[in-house]
C-alpha positions as CSV (number, residue, x, y, z in Angstrom):
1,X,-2.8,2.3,-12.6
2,X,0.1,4.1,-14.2
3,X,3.8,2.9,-13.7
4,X,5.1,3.9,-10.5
5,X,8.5,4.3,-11.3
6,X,9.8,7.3,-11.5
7,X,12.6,9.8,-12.8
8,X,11.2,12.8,-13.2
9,X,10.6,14.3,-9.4
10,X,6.8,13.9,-10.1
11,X,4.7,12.0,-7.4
12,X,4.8,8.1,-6.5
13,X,2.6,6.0,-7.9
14,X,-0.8,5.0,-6.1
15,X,0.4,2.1,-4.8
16,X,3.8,3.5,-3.6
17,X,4.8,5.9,-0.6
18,X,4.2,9.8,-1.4
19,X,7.1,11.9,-1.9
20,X,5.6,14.9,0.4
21,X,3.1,13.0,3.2
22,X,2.3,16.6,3.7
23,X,-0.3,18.0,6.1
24,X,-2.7,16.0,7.4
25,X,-6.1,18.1,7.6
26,X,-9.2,17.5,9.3
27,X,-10.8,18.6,6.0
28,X,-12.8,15.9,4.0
29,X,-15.6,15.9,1.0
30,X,-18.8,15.2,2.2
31,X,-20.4,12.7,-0.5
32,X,-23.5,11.7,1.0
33,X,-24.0,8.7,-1.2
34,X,-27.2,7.7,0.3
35,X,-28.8,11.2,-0.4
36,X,-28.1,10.7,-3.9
37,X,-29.4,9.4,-7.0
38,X,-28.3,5.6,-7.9
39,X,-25.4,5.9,-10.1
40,X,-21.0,5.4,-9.9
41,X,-21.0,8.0,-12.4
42,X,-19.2,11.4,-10.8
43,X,-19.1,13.0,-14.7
44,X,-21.7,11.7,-17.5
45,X,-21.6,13.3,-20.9
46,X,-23.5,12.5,-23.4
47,X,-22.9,13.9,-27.2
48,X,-21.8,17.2,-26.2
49,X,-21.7,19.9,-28.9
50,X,-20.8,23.8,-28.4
51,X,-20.1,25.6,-31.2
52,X,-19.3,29.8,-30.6
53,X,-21.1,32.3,-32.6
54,X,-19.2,34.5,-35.1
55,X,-18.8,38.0,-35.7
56,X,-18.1,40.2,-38.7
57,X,-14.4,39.6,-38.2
58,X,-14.0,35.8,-37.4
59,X,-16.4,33.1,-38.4
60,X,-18.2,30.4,-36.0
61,X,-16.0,28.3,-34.1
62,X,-17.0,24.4,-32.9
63,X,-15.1,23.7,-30.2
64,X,-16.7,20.3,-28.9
65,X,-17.8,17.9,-32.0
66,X,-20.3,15.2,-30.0
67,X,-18.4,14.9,-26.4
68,X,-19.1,11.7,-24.6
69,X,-17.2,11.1,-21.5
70,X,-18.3,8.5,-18.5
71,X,-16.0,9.5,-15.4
72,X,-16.7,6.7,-12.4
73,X,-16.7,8.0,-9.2
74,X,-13.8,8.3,-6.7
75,X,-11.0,8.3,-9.3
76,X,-8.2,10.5,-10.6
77,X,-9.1,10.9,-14.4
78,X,-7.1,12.7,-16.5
79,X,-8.5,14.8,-19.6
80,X,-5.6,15.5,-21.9
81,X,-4.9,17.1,-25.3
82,X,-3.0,19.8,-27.1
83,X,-4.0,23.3,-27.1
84,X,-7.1,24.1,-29.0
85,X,-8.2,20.7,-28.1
86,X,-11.8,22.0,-26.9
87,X,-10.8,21.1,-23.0
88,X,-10.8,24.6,-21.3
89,X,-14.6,24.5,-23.0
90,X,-15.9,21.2,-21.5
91,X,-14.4,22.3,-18.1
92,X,-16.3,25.8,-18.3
93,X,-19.6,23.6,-19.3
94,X,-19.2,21.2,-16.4
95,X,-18.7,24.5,-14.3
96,X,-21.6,26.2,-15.8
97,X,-19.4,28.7,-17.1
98,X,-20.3,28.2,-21.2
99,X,-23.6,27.0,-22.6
100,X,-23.9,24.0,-24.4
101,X,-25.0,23.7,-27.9
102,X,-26.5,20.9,-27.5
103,X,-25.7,17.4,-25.5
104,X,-26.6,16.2,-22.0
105,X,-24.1,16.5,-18.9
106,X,-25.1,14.9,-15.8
107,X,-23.1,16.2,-12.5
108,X,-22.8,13.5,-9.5
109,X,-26.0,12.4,-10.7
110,X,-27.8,16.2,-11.3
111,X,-28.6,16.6,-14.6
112,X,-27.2,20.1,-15.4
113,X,-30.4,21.4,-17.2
114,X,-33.0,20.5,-14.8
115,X,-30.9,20.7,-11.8
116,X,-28.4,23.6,-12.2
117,X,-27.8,24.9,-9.2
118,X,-27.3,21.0,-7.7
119,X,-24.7,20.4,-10.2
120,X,-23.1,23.4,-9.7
121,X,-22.6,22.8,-6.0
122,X,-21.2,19.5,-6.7
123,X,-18.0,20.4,-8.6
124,X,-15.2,22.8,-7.6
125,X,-12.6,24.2,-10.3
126,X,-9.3,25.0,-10.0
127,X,-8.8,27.5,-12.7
128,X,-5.0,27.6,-14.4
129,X,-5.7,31.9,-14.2
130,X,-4.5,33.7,-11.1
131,X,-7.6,35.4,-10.7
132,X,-7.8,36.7,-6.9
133,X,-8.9,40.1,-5.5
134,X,-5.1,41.4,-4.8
135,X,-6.6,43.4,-1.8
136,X,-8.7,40.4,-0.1
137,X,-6.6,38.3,2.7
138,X,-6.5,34.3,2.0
139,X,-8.9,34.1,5.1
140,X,-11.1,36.8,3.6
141,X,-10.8,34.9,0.4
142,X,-12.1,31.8,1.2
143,X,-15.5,32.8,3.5
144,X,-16.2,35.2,0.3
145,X,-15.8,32.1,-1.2
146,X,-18.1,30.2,0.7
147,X,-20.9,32.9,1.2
148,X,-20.7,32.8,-2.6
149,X,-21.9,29.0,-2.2
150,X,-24.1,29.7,0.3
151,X,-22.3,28.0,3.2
152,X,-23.2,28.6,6.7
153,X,-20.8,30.4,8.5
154,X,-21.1,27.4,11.0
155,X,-20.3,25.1,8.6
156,X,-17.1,26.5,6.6
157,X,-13.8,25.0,6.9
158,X,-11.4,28.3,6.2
159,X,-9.1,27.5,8.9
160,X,-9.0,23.7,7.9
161,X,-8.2,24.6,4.1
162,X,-5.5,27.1,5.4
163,X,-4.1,24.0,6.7
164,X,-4.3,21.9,4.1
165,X,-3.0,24.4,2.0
166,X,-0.2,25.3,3.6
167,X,-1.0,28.5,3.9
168,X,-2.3,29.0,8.2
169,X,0.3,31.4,8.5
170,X,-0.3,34.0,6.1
171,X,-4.1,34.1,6.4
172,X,-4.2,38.1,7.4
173,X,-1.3,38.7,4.4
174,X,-2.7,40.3,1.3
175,X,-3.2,38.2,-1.7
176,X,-0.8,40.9,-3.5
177,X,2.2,40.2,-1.0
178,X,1.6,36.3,-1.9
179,X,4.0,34.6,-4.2
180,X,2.9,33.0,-7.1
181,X,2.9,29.6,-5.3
182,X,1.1,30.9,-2.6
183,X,-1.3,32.4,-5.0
184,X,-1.9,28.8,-7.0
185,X,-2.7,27.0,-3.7
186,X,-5.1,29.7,-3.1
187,X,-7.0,28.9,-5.9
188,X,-7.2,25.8,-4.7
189,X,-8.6,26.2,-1.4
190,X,-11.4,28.0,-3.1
191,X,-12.2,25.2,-5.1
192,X,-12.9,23.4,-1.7
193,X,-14.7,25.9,0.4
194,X,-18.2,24.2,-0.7
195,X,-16.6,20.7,-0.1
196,X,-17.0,19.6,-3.5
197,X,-17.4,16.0,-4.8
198,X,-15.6,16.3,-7.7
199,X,-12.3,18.8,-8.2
200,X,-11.4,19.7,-11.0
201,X,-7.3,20.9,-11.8
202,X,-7.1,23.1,-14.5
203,X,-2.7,23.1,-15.6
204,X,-2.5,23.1,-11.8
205,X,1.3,22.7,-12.0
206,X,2.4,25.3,-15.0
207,X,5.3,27.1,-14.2
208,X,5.2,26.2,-10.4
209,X,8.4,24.7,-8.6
210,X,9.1,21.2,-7.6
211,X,7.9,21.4,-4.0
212,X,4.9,22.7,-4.7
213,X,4.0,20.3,-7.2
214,X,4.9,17.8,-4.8
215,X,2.9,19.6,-1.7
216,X,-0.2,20.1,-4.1
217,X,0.1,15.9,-5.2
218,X,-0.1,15.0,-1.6
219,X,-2.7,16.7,-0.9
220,X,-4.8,15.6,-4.1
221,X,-4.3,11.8,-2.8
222,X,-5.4,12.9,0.7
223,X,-8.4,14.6,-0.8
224,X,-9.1,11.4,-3.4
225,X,-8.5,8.7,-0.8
226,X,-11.6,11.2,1.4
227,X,-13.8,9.9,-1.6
228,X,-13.5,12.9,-3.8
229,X,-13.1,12.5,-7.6
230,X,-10.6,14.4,-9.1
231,X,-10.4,15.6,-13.0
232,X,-6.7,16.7,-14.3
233,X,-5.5,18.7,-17.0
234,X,-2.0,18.8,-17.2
235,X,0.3,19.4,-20.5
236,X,3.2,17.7,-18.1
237,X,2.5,13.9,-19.6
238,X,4.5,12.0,-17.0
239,X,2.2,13.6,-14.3
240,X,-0.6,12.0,-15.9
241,X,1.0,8.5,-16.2
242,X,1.6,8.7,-12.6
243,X,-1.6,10.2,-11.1
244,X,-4.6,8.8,-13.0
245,X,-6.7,6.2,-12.7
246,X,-7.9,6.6,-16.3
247,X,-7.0,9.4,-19.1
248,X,-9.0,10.5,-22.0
249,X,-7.3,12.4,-25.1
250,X,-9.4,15.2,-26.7
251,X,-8.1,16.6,-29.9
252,X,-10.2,19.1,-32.0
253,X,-13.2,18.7,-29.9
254,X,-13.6,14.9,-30.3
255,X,-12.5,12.3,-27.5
256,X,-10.2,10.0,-29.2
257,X,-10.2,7.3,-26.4
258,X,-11.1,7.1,-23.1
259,X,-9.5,4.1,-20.5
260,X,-7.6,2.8,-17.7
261,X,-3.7,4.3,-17.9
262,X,-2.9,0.5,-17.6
263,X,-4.8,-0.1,-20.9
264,X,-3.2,3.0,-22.9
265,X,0.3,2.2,-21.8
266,X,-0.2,-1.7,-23.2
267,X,-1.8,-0.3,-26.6
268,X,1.5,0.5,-28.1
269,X,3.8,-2.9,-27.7
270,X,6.8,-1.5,-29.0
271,X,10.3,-1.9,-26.5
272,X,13.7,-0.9,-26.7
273,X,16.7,-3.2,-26.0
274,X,19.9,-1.2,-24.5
275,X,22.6,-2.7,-25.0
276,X,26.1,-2.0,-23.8
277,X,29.2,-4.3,-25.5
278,X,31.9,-4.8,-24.5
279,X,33.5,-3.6,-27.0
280,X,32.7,-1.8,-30.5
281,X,30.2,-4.0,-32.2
282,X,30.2,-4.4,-35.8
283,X,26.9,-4.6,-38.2
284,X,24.5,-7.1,-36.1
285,X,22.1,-9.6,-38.8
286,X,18.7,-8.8,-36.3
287,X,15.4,-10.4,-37.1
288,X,12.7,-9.0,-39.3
289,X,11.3,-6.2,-37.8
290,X,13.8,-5.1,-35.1
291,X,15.5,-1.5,-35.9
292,X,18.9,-0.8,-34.5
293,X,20.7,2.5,-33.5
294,X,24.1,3.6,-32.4
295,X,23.7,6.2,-29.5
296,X,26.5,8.8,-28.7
297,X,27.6,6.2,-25.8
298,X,28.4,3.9,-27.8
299,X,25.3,1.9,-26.8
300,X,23.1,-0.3,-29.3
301,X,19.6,0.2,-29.0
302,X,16.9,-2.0,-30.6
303,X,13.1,-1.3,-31.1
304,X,11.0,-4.1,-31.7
305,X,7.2,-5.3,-31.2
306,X,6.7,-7.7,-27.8
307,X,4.0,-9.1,-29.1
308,X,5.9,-10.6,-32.9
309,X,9.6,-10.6,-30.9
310,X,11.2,-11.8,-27.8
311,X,13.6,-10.7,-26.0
312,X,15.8,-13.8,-26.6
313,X,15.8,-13.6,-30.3
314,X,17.7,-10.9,-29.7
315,X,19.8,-11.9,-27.4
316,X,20.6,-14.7,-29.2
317,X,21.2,-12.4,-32.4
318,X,23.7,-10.5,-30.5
319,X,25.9,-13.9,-29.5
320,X,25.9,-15.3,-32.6
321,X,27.6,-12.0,-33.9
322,X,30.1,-12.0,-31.2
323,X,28.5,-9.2,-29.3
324,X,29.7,-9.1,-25.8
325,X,27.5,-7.6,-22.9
326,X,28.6,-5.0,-20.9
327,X,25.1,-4.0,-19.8
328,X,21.5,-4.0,-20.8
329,X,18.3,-2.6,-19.9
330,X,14.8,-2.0,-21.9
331,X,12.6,1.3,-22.4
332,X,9.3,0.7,-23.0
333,X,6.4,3.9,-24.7
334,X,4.8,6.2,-21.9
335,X,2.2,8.3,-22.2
336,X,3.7,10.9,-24.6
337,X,4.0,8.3,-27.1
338,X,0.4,7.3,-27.0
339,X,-0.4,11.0,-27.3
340,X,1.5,11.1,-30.0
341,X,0.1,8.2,-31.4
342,X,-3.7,9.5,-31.2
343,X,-3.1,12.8,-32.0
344,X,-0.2,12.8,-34.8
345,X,-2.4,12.2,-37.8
346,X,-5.9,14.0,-36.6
């Protein structure tokens, strides 16, 4: 799991207290394991192709080059990558939105070719587009919403997902009179009306303010601690590192690598030293392979690999040239500097 510290007003880490508790709904995911076929695999994609057809103004277009992604169930997974990357396309193939080229994708166990309509029903999308019927109330929204699925008005949950969505007391307001928060956490209450297994966030925090972000992470733990698997695609980097279980990185419709936060963060071993003297410090003799800077404070900070340097070489460096210590404290990469890493030179 990712680092739960925390500076950035983005939600705790798993293991920590959540910023917003939020509303605490009777709504839950029903997963029926035992109805299901034998596998821990919500999402399984096999060498996934899909390339669009051209016209006699633009060429063909490949968006996904051989897709393989194996998503366990129950986590938060995050599915990064910068724009172009070919991830709006493998969400609208899970969703049955887009035909594949060619590939195999198996949904909560349904293979998507033999079983469509299975698959379908077992994934819910949370678009980033505010597409809603401006004239349609969020109560009338979300039974459309479920007669769409084919849910029995005995069974559907409207009032439970107003809840949970924070939105009980404007369920007779047109969608119109609706900010534009109000209008995102629509969006995802429809994603839930079919009680999904596996939700899937589409940019669910662009452009929206801090406490909704914080309202909409509470309820995605509530909603993945109820057993329901949950997909993210976020552009905000430091969400990811705190929400997900495991991230992959597409770029140019090829997965570059798919594992455990924990395991990305640890692939790049490079730390900074920052160091406050006492007093101005002159030119510093480091060890072979450290890299020093001089920031506008006044501060000296020093890059260097954990795994060739310690920290005390350093130290000791700084004594022997009379540095004294005012204060110190280390930075070590997140996320964006993986992402960086994976996708600078592709």
């Amino acid at each position: 799991m990712a680092n739960a510290n925390n500076t950035s007003g983005g939600p705790q880490g798993r293991t920590g207290r959540l910023i917003a508790p939020g509303r605490i709904s009777p709504y839950v995911c029903e997963t029926q394991h035992e109805s299901l076929p034998m596998s821990d695999l919500a999402i399984d994609i096999q060498d996934l192709h899909k390339t669009y057809g051209g016209t006699k103004k633009s060429p063909a277009k490949t968006a996904l080059r051989g897709v393989s992604l194996a998503i366990p169930r129950g986590r938060i997974f995050g599915l990064l990558g910068p724009n172009g990357a070919g991830k709006s396309t493998l969400i609208n193939i899970m969703a049955g939105l887009v035909t594949k080229s060619s590939g195999s994708v198996r949904i909560w166990g349904f293979d998507q070719d033999e079983n469509p309509r299975q698959s379908r029903a077992s994934i819910g999308v949370m678009p980033q587009e505010l597409n809603l019927d401006p004239f349609f109330t969020p109560g009338a929204s979300l039974e459309v919403q479920a007669g769409l699925y084919g849910v029995p008005k005995a069974k559907r949950q409207t009032d439970d997902i107003l809840k949970l969505i924070g939105l009980e007391d404007k369920a007779n307001a047109y969608a119109r009179t609706l900010s534009g928060g109000m209008r995102r956490r629509l969006l995802l209450g429809k994603a839930l009306v079919h009680r999904p297994n596996i939700l899937v966030l589409d940019e669910p925090t662009a452009g929206v303010d801090i406490e909704l972000r914080q309202m909409l992470w509470s309820n995605v733990r509530k909603l993945n601690e109820g057993g329901m698997t949950i997909i993210l695609t976020t552009h905000y980097l430091e969400e990811a590192q705190e929400m997900c279980d495991d991230i992959a990185i597409i770029d140019k419709g090829l997965v570059r690598v798919q594992d455990s936060t924990a395991n990305l963060l640890s692939r790049l071993d490079a730390k900074t030293m920052i160091v406050m003297p006492g007093d101005t410090a002159q030119d510093v003799p480091l060890p072979d392979g450290v890299s020093m800077d001089r920031r506008r404070d006044g501060s000296l900070a020093m890059t260097y690999s954990t795994s060739q340097i310690s920290a005390d070489q350093i130290l000791d460096a700084l004594r022997r040239a009379g540095v004294t210590i005012r204060d110190i404290r280390t930075e070590e990469a997140d996320l964006e500097d993986v992402f960086l890493a994976l996708t600078a030179d592709t």
